[in-house]
N, CA, C and O atoms as a Tripos MOL2 file, in Angstrom:
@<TRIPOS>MOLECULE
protein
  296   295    74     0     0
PROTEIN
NO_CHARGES

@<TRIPOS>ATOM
      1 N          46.7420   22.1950  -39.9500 N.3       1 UNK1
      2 CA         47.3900   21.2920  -39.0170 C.3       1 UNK1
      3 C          47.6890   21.9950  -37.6930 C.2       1 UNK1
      4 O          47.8370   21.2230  -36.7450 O.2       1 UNK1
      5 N          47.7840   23.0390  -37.4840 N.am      2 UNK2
      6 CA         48.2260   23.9700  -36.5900 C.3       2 UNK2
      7 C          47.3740   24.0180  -35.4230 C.2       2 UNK2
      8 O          47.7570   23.9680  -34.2540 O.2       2 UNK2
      9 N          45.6920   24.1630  -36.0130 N.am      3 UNK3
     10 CA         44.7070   23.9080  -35.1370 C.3       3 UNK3
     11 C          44.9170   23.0150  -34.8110 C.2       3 UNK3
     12 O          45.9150   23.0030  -34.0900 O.2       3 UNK3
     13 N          44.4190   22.0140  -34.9720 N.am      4 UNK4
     14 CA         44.6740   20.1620  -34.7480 C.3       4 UNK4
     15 C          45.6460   20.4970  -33.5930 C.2       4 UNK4
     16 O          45.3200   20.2200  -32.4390 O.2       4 UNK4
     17 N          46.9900   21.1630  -33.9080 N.am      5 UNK5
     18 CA         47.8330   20.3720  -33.1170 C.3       5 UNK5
     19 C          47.1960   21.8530  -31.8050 C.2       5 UNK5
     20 O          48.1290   21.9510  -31.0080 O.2       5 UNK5
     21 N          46.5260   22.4670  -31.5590 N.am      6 UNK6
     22 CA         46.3410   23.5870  -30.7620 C.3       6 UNK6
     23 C          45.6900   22.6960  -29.8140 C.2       6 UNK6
     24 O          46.0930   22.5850  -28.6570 O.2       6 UNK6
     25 N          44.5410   21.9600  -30.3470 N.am      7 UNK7
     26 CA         43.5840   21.0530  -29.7190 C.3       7 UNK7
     27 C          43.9770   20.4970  -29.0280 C.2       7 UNK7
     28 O          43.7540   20.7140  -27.8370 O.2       7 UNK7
     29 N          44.9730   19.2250  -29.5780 N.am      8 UNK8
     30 CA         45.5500   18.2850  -28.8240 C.3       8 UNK8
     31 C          46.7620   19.1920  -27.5050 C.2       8 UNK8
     32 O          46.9030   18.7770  -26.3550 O.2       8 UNK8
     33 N          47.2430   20.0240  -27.8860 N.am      9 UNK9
     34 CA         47.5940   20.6060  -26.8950 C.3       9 UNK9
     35 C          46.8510   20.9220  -25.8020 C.2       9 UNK9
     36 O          47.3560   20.6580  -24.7110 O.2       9 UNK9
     37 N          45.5370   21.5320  -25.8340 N.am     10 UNK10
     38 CA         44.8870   21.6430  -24.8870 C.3      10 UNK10
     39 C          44.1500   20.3320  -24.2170 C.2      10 UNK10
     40 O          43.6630   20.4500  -23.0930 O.2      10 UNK10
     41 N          44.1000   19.4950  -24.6880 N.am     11 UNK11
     42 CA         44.5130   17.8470  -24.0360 C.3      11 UNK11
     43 C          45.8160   17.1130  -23.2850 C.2      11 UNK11
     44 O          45.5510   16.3170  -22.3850 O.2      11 UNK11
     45 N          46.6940   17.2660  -23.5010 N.am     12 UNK12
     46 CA         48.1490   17.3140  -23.1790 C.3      12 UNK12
     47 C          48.8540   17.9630  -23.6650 C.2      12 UNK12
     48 O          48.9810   17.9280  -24.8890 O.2      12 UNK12
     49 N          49.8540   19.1170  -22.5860 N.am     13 UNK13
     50 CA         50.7350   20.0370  -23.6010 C.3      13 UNK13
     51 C          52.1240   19.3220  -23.2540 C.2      13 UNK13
     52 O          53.0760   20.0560  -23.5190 O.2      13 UNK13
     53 N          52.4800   18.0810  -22.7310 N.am     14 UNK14
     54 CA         53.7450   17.5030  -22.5750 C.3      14 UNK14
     55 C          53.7490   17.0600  -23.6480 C.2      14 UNK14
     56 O          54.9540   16.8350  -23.5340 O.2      14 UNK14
     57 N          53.4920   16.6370  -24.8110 N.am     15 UNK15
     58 CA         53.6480   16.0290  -25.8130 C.3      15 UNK15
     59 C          54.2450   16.6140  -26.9770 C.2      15 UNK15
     60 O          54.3970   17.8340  -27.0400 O.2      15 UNK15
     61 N          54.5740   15.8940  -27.8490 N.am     16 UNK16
     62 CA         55.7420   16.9880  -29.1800 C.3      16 UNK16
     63 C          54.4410   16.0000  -30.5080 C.2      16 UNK16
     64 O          54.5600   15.0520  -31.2850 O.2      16 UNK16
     65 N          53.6720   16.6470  -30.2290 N.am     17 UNK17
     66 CA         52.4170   16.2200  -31.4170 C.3      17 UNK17
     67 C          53.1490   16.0380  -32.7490 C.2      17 UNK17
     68 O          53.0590   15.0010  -33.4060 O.2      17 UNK17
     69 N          54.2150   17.5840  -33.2810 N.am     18 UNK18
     70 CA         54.5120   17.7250  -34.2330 C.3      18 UNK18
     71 C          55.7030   16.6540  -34.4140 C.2      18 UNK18
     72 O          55.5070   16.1990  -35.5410 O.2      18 UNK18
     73 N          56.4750   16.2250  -34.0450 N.am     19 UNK19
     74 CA         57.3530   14.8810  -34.1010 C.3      19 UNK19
     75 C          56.8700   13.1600  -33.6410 C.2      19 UNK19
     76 O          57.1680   12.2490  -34.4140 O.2      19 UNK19
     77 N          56.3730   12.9640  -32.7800 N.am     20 UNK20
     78 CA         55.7580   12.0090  -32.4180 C.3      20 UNK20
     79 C          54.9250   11.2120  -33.2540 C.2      20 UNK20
     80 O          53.7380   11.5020  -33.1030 O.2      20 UNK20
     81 N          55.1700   10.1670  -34.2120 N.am     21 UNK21
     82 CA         54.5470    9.2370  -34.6950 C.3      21 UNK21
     83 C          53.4190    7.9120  -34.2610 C.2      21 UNK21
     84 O          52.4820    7.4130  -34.8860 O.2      21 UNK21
     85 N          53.9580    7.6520  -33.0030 N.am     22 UNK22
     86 CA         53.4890    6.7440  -32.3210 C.3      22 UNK22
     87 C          52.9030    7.2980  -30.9100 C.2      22 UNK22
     88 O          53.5530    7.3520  -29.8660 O.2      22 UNK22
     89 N          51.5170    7.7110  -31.0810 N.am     23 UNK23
     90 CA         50.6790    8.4020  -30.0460 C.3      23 UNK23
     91 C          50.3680    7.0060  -29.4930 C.2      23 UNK23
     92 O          51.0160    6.5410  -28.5550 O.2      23 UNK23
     93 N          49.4300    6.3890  -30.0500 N.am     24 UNK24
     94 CA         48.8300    5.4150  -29.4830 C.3      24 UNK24
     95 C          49.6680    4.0590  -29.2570 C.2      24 UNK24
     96 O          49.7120    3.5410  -28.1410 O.2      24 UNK24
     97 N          50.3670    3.4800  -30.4330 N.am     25 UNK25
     98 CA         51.5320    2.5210  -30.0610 C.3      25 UNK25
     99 C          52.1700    2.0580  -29.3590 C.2      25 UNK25
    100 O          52.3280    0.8990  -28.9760 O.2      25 UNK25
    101 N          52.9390    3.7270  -28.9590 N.am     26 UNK26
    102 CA         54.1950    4.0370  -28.1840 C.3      26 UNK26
    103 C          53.6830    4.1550  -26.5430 C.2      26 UNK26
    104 O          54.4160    3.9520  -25.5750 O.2      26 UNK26
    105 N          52.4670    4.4730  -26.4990 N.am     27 UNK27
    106 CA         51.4270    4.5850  -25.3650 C.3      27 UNK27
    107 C          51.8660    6.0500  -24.6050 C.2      27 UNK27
    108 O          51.7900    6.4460  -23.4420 O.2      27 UNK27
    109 N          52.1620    6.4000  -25.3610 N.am     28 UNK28
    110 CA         52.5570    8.5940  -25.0430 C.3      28 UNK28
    111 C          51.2140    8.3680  -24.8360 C.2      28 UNK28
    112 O          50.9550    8.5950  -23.6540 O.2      28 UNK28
    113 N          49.9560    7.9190  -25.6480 N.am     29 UNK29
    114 CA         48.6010    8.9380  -24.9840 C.3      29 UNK29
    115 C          47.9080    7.8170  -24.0980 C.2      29 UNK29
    116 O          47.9120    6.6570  -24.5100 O.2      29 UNK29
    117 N          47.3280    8.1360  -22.9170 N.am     30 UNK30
    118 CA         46.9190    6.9480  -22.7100 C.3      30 UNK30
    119 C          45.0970    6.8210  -22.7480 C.2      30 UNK30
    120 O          44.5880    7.8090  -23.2780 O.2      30 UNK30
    121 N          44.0880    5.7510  -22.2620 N.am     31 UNK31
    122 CA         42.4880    6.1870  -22.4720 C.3      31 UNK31
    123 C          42.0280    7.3240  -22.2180 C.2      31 UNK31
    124 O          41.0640    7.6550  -22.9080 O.2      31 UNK31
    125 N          42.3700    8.0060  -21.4990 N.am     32 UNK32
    126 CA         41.8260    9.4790  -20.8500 C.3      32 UNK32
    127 C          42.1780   10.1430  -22.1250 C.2      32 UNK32
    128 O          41.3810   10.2560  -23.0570 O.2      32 UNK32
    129 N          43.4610   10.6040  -22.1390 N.am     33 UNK33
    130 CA         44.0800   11.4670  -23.1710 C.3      33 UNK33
    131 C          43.0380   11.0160  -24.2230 C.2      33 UNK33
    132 O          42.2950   11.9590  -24.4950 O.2      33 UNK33
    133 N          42.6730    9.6490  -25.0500 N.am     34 UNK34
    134 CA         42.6890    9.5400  -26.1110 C.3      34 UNK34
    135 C          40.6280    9.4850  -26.0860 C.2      34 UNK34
    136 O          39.9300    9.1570  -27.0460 O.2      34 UNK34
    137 N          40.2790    9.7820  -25.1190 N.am     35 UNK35
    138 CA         38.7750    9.8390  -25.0450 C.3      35 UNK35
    139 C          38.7210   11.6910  -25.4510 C.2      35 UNK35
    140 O          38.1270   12.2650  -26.3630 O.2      35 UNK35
    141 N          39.6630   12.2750  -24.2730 N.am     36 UNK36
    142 CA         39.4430   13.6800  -24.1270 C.3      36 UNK36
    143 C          39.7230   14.4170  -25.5040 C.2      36 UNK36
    144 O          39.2660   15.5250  -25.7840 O.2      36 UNK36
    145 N          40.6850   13.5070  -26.4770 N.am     37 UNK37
    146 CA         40.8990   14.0890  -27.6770 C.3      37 UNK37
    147 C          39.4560   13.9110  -28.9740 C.2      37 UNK37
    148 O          39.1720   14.6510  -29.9150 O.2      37 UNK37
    149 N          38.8300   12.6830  -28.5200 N.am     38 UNK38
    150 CA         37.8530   12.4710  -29.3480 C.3      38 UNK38
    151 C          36.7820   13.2280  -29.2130 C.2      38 UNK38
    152 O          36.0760   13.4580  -30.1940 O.2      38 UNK38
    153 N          36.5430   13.6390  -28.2100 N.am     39 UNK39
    154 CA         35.0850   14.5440  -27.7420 C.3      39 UNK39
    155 C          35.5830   16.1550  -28.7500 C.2      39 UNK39
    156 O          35.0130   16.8860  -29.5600 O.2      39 UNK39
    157 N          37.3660   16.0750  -27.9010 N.am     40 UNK40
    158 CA         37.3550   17.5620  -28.3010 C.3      40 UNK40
    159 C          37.4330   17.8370  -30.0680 C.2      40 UNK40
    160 O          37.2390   18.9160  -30.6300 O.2      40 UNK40
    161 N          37.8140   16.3680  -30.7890 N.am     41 UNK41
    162 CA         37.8950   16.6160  -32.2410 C.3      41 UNK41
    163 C          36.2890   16.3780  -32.9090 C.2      41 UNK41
    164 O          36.0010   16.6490  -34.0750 O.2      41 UNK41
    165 N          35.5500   15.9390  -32.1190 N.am     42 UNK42
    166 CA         33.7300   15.6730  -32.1760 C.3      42 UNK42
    167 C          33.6560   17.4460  -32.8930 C.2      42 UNK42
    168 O          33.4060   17.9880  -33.9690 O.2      42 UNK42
    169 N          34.0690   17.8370  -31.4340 N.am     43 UNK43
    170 CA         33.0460   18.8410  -31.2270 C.3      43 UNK43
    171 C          33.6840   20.4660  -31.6110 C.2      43 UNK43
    172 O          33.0150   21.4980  -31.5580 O.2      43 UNK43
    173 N          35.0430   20.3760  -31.9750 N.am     44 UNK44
    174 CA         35.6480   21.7380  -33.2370 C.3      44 UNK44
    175 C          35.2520   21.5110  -34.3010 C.2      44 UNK44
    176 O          34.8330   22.4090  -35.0310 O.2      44 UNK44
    177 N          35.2970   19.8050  -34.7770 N.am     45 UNK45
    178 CA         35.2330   19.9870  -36.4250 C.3      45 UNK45
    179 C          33.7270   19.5670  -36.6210 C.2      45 UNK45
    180 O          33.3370   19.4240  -37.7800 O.2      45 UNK45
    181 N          32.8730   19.3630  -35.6080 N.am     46 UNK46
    182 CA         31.4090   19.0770  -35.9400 C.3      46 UNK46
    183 C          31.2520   17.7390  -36.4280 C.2      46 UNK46
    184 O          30.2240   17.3970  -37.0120 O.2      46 UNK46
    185 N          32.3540   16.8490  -36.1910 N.am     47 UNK47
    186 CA         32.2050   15.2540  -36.9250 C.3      47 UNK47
    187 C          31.4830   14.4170  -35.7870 C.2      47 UNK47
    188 O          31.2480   14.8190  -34.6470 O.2      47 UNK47
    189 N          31.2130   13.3240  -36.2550 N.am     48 UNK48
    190 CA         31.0410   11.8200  -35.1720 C.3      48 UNK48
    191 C          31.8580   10.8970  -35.9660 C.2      48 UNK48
    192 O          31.8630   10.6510  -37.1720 O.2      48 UNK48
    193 N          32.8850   10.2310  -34.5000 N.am     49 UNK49
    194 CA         33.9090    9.4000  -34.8190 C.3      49 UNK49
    195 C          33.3060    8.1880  -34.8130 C.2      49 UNK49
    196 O          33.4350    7.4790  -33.8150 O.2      49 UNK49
    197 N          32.6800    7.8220  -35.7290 N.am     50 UNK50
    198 CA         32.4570    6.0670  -35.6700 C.3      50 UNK50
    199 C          33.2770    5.0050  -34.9620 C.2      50 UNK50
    200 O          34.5020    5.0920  -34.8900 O.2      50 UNK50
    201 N          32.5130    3.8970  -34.3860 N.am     51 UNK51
    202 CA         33.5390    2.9700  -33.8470 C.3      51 UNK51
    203 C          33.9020    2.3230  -35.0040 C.2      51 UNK51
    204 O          34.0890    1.1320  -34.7550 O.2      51 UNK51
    205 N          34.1430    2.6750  -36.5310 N.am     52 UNK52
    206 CA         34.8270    1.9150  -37.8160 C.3      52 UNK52
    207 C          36.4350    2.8340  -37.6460 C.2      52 UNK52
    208 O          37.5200    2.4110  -38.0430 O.2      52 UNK52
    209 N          36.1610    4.2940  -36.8800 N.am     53 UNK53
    210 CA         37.6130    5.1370  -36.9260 C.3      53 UNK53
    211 C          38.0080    4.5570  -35.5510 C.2      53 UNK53
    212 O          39.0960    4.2610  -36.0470 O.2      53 UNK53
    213 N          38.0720    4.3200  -34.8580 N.am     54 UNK54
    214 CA         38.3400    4.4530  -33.3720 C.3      54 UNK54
    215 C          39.5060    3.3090  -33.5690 C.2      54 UNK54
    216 O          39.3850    2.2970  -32.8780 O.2      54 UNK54
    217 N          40.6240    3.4000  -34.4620 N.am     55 UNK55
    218 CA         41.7360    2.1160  -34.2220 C.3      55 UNK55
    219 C          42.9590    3.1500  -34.3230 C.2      55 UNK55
    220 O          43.1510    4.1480  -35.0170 O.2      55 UNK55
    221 N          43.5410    2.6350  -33.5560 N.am     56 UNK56
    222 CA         44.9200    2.8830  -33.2100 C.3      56 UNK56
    223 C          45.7210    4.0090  -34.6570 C.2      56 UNK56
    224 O          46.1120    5.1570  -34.4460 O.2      56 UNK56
    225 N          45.7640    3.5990  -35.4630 N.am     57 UNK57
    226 CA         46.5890    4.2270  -36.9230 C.3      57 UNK57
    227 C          45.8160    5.3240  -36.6730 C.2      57 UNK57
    228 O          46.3930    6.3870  -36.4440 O.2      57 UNK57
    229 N          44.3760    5.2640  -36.6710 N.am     58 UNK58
    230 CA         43.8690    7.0560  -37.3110 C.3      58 UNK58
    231 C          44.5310    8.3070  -35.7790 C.2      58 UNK58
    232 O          44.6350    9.5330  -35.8170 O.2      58 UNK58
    233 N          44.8090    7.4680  -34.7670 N.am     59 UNK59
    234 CA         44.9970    8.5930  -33.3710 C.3      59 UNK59
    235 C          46.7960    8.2260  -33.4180 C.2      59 UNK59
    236 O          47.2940    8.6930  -32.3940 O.2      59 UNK59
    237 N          47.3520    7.8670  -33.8820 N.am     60 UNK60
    238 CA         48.6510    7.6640  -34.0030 C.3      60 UNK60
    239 C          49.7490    8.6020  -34.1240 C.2      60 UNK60
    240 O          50.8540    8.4440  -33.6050 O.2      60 UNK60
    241 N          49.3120    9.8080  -34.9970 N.am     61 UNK61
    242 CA         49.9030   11.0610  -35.3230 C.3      61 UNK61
    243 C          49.1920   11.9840  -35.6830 C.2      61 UNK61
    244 O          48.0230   11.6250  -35.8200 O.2      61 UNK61
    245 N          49.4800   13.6300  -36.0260 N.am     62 UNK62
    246 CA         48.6810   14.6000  -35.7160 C.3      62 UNK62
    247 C          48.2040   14.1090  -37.6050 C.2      62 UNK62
    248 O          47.0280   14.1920  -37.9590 O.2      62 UNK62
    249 N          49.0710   13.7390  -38.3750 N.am     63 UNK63
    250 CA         48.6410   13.6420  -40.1490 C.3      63 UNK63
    251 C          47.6620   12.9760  -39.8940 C.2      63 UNK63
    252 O          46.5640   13.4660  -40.1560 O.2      63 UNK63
    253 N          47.7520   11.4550  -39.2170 N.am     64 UNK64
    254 CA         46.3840   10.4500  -39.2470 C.3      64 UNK64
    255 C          45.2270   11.0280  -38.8350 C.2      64 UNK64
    256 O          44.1220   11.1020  -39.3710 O.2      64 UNK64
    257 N          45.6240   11.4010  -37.8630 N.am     65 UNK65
    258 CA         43.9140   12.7850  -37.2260 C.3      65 UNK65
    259 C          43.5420   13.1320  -38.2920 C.2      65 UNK65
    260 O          42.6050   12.6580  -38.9350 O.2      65 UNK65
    261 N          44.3280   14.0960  -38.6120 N.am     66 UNK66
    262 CA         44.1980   15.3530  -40.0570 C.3      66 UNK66
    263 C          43.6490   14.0750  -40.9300 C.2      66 UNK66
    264 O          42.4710   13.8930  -40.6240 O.2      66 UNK66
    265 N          43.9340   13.4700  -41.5560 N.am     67 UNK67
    266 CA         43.0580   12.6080  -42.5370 C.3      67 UNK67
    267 C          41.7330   12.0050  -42.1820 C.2      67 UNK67
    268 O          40.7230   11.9910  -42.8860 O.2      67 UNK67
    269 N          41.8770   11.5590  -41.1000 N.am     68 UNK68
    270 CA         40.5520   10.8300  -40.3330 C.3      68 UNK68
    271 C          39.4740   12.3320  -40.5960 C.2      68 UNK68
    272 O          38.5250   12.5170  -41.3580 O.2      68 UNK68
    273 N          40.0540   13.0940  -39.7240 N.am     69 UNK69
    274 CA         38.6730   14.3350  -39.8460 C.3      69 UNK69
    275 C          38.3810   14.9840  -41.2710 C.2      69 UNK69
    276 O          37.2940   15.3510  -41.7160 O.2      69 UNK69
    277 N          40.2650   15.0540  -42.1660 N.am     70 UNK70
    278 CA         39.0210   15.2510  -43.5430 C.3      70 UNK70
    279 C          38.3460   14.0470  -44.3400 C.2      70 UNK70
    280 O          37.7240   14.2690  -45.3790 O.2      70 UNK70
    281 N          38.5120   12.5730  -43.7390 N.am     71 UNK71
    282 CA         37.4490   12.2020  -44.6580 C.3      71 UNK71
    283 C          36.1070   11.8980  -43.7060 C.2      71 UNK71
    284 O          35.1630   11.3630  -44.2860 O.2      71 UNK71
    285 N          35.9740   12.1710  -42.4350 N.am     72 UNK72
    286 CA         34.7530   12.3470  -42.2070 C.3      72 UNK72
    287 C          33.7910   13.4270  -42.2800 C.2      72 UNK72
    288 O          32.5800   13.3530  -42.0730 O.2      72 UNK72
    289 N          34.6590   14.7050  -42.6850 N.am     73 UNK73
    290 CA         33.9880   15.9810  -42.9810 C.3      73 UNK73
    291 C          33.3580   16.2550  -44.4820 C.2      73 UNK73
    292 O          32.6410   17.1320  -44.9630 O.2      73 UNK73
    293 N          34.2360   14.5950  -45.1690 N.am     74 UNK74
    294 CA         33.6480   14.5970  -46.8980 C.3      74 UNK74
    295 C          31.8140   14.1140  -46.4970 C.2      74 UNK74
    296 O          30.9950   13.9900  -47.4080 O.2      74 UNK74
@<TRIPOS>BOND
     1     1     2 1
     2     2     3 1
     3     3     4 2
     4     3     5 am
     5     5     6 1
     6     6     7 1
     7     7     8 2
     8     7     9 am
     9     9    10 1
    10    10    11 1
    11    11    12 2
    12    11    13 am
    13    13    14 1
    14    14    15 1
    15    15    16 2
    16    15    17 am
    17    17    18 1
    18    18    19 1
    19    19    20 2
    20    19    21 am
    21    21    22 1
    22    22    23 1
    23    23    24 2
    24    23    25 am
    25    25    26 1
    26    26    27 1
    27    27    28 2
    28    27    29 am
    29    29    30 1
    30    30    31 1
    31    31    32 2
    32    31    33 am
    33    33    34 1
    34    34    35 1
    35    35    36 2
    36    35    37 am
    37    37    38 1
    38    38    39 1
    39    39    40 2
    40    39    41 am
    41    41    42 1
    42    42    43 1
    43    43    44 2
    44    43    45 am
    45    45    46 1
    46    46    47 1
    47    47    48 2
    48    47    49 am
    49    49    50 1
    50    50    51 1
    51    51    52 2
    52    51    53 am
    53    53    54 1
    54    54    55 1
    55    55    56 2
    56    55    57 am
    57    57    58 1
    58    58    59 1
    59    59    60 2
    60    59    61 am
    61    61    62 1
    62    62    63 1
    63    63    64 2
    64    63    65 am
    65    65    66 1
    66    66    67 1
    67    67    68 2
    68    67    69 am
    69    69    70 1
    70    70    71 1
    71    71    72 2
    72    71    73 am
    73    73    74 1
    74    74    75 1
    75    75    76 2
    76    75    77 am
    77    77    78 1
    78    78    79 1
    79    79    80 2
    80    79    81 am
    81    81    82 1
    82    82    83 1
    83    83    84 2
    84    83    85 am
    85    85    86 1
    86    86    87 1
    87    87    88 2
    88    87    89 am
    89    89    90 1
    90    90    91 1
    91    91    92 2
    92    91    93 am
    93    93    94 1
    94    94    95 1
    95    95    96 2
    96    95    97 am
    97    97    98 1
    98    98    99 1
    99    99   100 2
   100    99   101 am
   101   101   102 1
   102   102   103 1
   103   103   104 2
   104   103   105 am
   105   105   106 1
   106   106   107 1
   107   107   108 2
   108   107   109 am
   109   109   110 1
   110   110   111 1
   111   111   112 2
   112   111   113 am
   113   113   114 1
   114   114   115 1
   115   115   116 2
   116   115   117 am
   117   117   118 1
   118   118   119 1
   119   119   120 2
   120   119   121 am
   121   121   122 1
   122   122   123 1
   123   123   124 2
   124   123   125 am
   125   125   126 1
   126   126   127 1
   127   127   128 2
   128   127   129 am
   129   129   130 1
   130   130   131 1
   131   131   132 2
   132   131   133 am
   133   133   134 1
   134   134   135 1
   135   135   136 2
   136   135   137 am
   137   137   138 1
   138   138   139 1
   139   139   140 2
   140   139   141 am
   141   141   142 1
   142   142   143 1
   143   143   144 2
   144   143   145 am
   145   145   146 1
   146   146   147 1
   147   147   148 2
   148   147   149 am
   149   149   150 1
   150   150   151 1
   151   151   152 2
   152   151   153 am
   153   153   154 1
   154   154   155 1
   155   155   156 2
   156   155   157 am
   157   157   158 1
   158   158   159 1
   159   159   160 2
   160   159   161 am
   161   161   162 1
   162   162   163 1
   163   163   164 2
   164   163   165 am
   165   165   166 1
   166   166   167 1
   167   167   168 2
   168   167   169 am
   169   169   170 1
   170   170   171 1
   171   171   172 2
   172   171   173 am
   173   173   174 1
   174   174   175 1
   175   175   176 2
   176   175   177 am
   177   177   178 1
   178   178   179 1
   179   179   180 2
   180   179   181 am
   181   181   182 1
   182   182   183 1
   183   183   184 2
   184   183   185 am
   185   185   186 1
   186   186   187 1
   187   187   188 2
   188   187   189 am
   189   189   190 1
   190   190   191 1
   191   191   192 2
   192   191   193 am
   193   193   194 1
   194   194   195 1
   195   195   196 2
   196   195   197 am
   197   197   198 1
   198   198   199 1
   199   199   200 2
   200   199   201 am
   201   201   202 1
   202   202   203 1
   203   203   204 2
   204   203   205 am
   205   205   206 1
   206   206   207 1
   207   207   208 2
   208   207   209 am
   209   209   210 1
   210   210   211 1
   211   211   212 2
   212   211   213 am
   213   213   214 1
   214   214   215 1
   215   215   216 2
   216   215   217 am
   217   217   218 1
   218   218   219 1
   219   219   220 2
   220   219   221 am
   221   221   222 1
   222   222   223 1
   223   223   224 2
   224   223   225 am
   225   225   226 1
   226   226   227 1
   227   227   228 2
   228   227   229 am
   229   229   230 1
   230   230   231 1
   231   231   232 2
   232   231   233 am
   233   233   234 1
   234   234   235 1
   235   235   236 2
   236   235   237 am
   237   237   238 1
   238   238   239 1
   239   239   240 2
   240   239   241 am
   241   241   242 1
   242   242   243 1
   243   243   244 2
   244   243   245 am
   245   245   246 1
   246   246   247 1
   247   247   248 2
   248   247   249 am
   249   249   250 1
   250   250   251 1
   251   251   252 2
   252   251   253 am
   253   253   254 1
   254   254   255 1
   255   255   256 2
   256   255   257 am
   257   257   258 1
   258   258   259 1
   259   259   260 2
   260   259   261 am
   261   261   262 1
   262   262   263 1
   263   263   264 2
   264   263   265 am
   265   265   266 1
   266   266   267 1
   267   267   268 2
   268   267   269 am
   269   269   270 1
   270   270   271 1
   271   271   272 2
   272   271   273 am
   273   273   274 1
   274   274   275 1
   275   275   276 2
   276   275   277 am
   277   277   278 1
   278   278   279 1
   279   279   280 2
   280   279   281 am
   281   281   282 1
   282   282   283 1
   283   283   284 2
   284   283   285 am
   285   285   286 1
   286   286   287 1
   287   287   288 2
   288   287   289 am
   289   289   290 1
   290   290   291 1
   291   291   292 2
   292   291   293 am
   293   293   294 1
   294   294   295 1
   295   295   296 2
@<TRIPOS>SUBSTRUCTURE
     1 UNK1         2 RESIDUE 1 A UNK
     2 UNK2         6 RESIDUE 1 A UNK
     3 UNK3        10 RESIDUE 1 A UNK
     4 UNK4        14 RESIDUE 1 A UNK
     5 UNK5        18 RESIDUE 1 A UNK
     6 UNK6        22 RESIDUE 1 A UNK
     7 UNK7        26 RESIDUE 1 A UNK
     8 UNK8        30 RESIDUE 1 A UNK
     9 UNK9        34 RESIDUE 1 A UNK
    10 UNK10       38 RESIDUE 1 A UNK
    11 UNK11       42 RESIDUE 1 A UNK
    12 UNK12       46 RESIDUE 1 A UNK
    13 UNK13       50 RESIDUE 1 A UNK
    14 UNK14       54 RESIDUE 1 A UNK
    15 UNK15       58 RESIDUE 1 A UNK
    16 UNK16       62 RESIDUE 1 A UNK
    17 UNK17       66 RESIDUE 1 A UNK
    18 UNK18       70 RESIDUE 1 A UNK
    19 UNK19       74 RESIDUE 1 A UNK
    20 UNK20       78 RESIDUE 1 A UNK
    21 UNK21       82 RESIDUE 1 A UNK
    22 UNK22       86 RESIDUE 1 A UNK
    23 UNK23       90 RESIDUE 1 A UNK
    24 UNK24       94 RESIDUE 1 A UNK
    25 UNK25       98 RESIDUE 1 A UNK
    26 UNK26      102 RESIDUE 1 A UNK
    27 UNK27      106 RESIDUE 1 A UNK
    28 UNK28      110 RESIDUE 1 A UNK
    29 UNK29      114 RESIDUE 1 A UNK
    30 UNK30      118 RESIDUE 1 A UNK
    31 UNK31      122 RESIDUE 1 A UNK
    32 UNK32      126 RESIDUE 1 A UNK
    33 UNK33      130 RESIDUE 1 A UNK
    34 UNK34      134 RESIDUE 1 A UNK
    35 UNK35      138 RESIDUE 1 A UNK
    36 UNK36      142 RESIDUE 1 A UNK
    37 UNK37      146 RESIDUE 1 A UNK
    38 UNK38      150 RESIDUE 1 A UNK
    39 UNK39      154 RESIDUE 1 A UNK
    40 UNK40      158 RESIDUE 1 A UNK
    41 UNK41      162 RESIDUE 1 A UNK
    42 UNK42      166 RESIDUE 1 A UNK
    43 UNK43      170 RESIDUE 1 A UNK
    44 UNK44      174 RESIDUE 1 A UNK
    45 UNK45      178 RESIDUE 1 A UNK
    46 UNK46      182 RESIDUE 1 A UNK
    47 UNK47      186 RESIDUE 1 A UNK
    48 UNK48      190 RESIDUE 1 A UNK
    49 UNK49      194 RESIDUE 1 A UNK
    50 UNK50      198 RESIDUE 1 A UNK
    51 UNK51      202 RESIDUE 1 A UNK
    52 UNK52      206 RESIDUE 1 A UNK
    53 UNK53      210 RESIDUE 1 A UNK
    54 UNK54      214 RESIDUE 1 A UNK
    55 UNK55      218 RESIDUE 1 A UNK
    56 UNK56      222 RESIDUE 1 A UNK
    57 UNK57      226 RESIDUE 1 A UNK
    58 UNK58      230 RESIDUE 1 A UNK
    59 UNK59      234 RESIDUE 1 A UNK
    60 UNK60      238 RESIDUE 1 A UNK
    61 UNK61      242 RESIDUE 1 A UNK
    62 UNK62      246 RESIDUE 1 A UNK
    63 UNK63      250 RESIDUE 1 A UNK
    64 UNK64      254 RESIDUE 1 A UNK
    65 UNK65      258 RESIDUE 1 A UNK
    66 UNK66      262 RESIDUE 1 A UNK
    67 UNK67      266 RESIDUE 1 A UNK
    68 UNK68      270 RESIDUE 1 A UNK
    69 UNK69      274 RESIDUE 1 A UNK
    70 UNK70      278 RESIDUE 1 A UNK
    71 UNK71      282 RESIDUE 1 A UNK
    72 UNK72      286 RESIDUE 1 A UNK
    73 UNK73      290 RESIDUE 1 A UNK
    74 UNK74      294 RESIDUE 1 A UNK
């Protein structure tokens, strides 16, 4: 989780990744942020984010990430 949250730091470091539930919801991230996070989670963990992941819950918190990328890495 630590990485993950290293990443998203280097996308926005104003953010409290580790408390923040509502990334996308709450609109803390906005399209930029939430494009710049997808390329950069593409391309550490070697996945492609389908437009079936691309909804709001999986970019919501740093856990939903963390699940989204391990079940696209299954």
């Amino acid at each position: 989780m630590n990485e993950l949250i290293e990443i998203l730091k280097s996308v926005n470091d104003k953010i409290d990744y580790e408390n923040e539930k509502s990334l996308v919801t709450g609109k803390v991230l906005d399209s930029i942020d939430i494009t710049s996070i997808i390329v950069e989670l593409e391309d550490h963990y070697d996945i492609e984010i389908t437009m079936e992941y691309m909804e709001n819950e999986n970019f919501d918190s740093v856990e939903a990430m963390l699940k989204m990328i391990e079940e696209l890495q299954d």
